[in-house]
C-alpha positions in Angstrom: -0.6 28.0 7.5 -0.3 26.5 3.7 -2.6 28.2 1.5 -2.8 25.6 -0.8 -5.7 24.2 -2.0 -5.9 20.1 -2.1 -6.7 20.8 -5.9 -3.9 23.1 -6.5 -1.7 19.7 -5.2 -3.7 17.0 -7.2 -4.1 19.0 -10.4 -0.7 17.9 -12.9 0.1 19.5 -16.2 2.5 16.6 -16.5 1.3 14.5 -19.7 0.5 10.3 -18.8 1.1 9.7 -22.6 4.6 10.1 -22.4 7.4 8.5 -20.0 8.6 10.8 -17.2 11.2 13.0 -17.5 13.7 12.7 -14.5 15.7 15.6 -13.3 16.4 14.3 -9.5 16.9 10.9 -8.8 15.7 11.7 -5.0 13.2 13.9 -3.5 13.5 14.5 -0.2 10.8 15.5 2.3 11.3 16.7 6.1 10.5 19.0 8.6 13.1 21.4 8.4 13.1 22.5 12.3 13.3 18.6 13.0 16.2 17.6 10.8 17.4 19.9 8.2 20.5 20.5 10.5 21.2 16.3 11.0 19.9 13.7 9.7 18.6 15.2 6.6 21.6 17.1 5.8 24.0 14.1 6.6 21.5 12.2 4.0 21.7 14.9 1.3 25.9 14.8 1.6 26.0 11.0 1.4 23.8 10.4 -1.7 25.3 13.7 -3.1 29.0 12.3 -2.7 27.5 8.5 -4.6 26.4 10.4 -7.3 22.8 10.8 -6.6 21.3 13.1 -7.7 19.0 14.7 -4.7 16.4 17.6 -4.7 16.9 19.3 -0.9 14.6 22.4 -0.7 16.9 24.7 0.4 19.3 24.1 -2.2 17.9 23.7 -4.8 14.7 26.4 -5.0 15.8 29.8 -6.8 15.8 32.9 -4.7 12.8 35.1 -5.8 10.7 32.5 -7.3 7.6 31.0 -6.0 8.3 27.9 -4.0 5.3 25.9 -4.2 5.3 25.1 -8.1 9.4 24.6 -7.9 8.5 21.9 -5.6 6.0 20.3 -7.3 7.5 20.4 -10.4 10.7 18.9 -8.5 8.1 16.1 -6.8 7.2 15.4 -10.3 10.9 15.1 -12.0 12.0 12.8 -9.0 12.3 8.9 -9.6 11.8 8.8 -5.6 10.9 10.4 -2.8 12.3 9.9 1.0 10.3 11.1 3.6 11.9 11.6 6.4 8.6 11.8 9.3 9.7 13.3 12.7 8.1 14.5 15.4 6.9 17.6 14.3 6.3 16.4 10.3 2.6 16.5 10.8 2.3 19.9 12.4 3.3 21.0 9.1 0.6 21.7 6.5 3.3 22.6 3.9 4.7 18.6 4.7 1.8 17.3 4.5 1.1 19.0 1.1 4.4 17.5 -0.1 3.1 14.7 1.0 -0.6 14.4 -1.1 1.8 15.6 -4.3 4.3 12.0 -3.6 1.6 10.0 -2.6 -0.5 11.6 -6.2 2.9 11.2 -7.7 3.1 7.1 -6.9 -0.4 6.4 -7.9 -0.2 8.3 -11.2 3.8 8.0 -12.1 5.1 4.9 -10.9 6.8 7.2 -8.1 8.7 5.5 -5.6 8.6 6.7 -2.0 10.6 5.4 1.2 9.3 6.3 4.7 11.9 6.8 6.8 10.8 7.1 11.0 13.7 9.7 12.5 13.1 9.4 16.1 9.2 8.7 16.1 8.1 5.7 16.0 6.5 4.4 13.2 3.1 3.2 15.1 2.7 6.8 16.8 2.9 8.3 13.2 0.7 4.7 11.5 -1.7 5.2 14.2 -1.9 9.0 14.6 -0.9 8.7 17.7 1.1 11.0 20.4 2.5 14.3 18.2 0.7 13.2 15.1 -2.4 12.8 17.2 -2.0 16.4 18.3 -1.1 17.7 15.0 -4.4 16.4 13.9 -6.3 17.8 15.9 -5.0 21.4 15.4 -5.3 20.7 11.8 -9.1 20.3 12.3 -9.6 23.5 14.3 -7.4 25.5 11.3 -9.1 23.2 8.6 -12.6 23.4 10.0 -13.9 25.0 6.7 -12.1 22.6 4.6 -12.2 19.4 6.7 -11.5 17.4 3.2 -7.9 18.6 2.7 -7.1 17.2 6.8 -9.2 14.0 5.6 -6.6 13.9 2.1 -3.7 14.3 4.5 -5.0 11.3 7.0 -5.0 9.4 4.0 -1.6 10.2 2.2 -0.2 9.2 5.6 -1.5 5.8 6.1 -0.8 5.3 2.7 3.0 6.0 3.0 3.0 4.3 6.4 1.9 1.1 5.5 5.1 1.0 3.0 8.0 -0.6 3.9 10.5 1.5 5.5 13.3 2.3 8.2 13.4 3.3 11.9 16.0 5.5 12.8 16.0 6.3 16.5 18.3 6.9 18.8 21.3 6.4 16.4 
């Protein structure tokens, strides 16, 4: 379970008085278990071999240090962010943290995110439907005490979904 708190997500040192800083031209955010191992690493290689410059967690975080602020911080320095929702994306409290820090990160920065839909479809994850439906649902029997941070993640989600995007099933 994350132990982050929704405040810990939503509360930026970064300054609004000054233009961004970007280190990463792409951020991208996955469930590891679902992808990390296909799509997600074919992704990495092919922006990687253009030139892009691309923020993958488990190549760029340094052994030893806390991950949480690396990936904020990395969030932050990204001119976009891919999320990559499978079928198990919203099981994952740490994705769906990453996912209030991009959505946080395009209202307040000018961030730009792409959904991409890897062998879900994108109604079933729009809708809460199916897996996500599920994943919900557990989330509320973890969350009970803190009901506001599933409510935050609900809304992150149909914010991103209702952006343009790709479905990529069955390919």
């Amino acid at each position: 379970m994350a132990s982050t708190s929704v405040q810990g997500i939503t509360s930026s040192s970064s300054s609004s008085s000054s233009p961004p800083q970007y280190m990463y031209d792409v951020f991208l955010s996955f469930r590891g278990k679902d992808t990390r191992n296909n799509f997600t690493s074919h992704l990495y290689s092919n922006l990687a071999q253009r030139g892009i410059d691309v923020y993958m967690d488990d190549r760029e975080l340094e052994r030893g240090k806390t991950i949480e602020p690396a990936l904020w911080k990395a969030i932050e320095e990204s001119r976009f962010s891919v999320i990559i929702f499978s079928g198990d994306y919203a099981s994952s409290p740490w994705c769906l943290d990453e996912l209030v820090k991009i959505v946080q990160c395009m209202k307040e920065m000018g961030h730009t995110v792409l959904p991409v839909f890897y062998d879900v479809d994108p109604s079933e994850v729009a809708e809460r439907k199916g897996q996500y439906q599920k994943a919900f649902v557990e989330h509320e029997q973890n969350f009970k005490e803190n009901l506001e941070k599933v409510w935050i993640w609900k809304d992150c989600l149909s914010t991103v979904t209702n952006l343009s995007g790709w479905d990529v099933r069955k390919r």
